[in-house]
C-alpha positions as CSV (number, residue, x, y, z in Angstrom):
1,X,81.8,85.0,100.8
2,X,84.3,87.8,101.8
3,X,82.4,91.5,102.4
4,X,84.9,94.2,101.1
5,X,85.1,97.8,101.7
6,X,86.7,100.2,99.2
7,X,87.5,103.8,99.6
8,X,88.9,105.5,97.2
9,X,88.2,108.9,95.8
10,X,89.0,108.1,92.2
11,X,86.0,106.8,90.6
12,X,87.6,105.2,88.0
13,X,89.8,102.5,89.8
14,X,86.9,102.5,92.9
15,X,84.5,101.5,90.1
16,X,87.2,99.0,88.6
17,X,88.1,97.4,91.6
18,X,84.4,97.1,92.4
19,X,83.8,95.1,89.6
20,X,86.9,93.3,89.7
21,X,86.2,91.8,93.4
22,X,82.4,91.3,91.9
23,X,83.2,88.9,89.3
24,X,85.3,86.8,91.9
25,X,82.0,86.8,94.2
26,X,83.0,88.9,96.4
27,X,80.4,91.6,98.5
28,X,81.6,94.8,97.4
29,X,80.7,98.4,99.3
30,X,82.5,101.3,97.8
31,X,83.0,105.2,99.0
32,X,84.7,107.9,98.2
33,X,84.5,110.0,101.1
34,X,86.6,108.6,104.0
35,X,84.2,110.2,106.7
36,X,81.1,107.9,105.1
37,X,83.9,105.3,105.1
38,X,84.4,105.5,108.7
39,X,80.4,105.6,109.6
40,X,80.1,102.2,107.3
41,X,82.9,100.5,109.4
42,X,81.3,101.2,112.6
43,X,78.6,99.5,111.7
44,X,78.6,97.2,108.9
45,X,80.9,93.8,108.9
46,X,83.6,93.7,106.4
47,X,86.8,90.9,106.2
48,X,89.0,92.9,104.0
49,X,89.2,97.2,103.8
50,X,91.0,98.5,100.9
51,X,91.5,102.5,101.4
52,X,93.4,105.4,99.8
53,X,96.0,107.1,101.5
54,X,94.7,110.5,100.0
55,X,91.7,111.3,99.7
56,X,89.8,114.5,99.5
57,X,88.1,114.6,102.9
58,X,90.6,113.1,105.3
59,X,93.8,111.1,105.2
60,X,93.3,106.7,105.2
61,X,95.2,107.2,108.0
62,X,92.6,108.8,109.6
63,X,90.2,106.0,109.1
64,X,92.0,103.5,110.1
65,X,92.6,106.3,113.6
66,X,88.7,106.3,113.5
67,X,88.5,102.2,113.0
68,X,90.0,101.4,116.7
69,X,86.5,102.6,118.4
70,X,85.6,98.7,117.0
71,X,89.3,97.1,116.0
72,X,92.2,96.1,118.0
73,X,95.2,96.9,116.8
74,X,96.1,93.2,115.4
75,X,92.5,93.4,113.3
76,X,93.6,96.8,112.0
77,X,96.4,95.1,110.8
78,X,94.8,92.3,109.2
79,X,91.4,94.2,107.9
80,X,93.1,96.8,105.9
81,X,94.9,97.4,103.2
82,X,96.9,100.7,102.0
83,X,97.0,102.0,98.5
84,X,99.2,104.8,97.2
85,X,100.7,106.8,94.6
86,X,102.3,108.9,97.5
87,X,104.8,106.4,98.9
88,X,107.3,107.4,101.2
89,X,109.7,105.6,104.2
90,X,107.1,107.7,106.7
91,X,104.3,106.5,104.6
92,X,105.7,102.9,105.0
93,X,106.8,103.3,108.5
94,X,103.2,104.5,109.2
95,X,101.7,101.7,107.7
96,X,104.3,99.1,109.3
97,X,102.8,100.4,112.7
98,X,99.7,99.2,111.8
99,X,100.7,96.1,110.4
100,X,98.8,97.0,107.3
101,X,99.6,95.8,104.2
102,X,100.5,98.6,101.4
103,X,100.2,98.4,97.5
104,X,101.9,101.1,95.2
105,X,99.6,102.6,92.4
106,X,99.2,102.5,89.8
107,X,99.7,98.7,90.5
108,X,102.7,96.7,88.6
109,X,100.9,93.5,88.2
110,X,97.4,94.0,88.8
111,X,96.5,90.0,89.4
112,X,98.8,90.2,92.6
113,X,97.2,93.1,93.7
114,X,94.0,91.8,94.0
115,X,95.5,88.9,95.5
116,X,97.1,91.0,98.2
117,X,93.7,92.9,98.6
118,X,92.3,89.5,99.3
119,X,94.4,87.5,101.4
């Protein structure tokens, strides 16, 4: 069973994609303050991080700066996952150099979203 963490400031889709990854028996922790993000990374276990780019307190960015005191770069790259309404070539240049994936909102086609999420 996959342990997911979900940060993302907008209750609605947090709460959605919560239930989403629930019903396909997945281990869900949500937040939508990237600094309480940061504190459960550091010390719980998760496969699969899927975080806003924006979010009120700090920038996902700025978690995944916080998430090398425990990740190499190459588990950066394959633990999380970007989501954004804000995309931009520096936003996908940015996220390139973490060799994170990165998923438009609101999402096109939201069965291969979650199948990005959770690859």
């Amino acid at each position: 069973m996959k342990n997911i963490l979900i940060i993302e400031d907008e209750i609605l889709i947090q709460q959605s994609l919560k239930k989403l990854f629930e019903r396909r028996g997945f281990i869900v922790d949500v937040s939508a303050s990237g600094k309480l993000a940061i504190d459960y990374i550091l010390n719980k276990n998760y496969d699969r991080i899927i975080c806003d780019l924006m979010l009120q307190d700090i920038s996902g960015f700025d978690v995944i700066e916080e998430s090398k005191k425990r990740f190499s770069p190459s588990e950066i790259g394959s633990k999380f996952v970007i989501m954004t309404a804000y995309n931009s070539p520096q936003v996908l240049s940015r996220a390139n150099a973490y060799q994170c994936k990165l998923l438009n909102k609101p999402f096109d086609n939201l069965e291969e979203a979650l199948r990005i999420m959770t690859e």
